[in-house]
C-alpha angles and dihedrals in degrees: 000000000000132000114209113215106272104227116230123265112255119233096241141340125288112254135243125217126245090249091059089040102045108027100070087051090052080051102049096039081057105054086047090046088046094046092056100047083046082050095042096044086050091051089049107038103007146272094264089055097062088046086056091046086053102043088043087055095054095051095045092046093051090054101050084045092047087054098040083057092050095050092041093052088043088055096046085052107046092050098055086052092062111075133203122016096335085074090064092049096062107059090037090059085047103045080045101050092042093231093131127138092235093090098042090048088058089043099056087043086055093049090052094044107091115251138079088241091047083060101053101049089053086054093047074054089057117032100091101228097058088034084062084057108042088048092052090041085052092044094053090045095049095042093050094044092050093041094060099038109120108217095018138128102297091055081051088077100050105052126044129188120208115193120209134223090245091055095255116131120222111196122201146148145262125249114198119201093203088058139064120252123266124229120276117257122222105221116157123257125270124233107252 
């Protein structure tokens, strides 16, 4: 008979994050939340009429999603057919504009996904006003959370790792032309 070594009780659980935690009740609270204004809206109109709603929000969310793709694929063409600096100017008028096709993409998905709330929220995606919103209230999200990432992409940039044959990592940095140089950094020297 064999025991196999017990492992040591650890002080205390590991923890999960807000996001793990919160976001399967949100999901859940939706899809309840979802299922009663389905059930209100067929006590008060029919039940034909949902299945019409629903019906009517699958086929208008598969067209704005079939001509955000199209846009999205003539742009993509148009500007690999420019060539040189013209084919920056394009996208950056665009993303600056917020005229993009991320919004009406989600948009068209709300509108497919089953649910009144669901719906609104697509046609809150399409309406241009309230596009132009949500896109600068994104962009401001997105751009706080990367600038203060240790370790993201912008650090990316600045260190590089170079892996030898042998095993052995050489790590290095990056020296950009377009920026100024950083100051040096005084870490001690590694055995060789």
């Amino acid at each position: 008979m064999t025991f196999a070594a017990t492992p040591p009780p650890r002080s205390r659980p590991p923890q999960r994050s807000r996001a793990r935690r919160f976001v399967p009740l949100g999901v859940a609270a939706w899809v309840v939340l979802e299922i009663w204004l389905l059930t209100l809206v067929a006590d008060a109109a029919g039940g034909l009429t949902v299945l019409l709603l629903l019906v009517a929000g699958v086929v208008a969310g598969g067209y704005v999603i079939k001509r955000a793709g199209r846009r999205a694929w003539k742009n993509l063409t148009e500007s690999m057919q420019q060539d040189g600096p013209a084919a920056s100017d394009g996208p950056e008028e665009q993303k600056s504009s917020g005229s993009g096709n991320t919004l009406p993409m989600l948009g068209g998905l709300l509108l497919m996904f089953p649910g009144l709330l669901s719906d609104a929220a697509g046609l809150l995606c399409l309406f241009p006003p309230t596009r132009k919103l949500l896109h600068r209230r994104a962009e401001r999200l997105l751009t706080r959370r990367v600038r203060y990432t240790p370790g993201g992409l912008g650090d990316a940039f600045q260190q590089a790792r170079m892996h030898q044959q042998d095993g052995k990592i050489v790590q290095g940095e990056v020296i950009r032309e377009d920026e100024p140089p950083s100051p040096r950094r005084d870490d001690p020297q590694l055995p060789r």
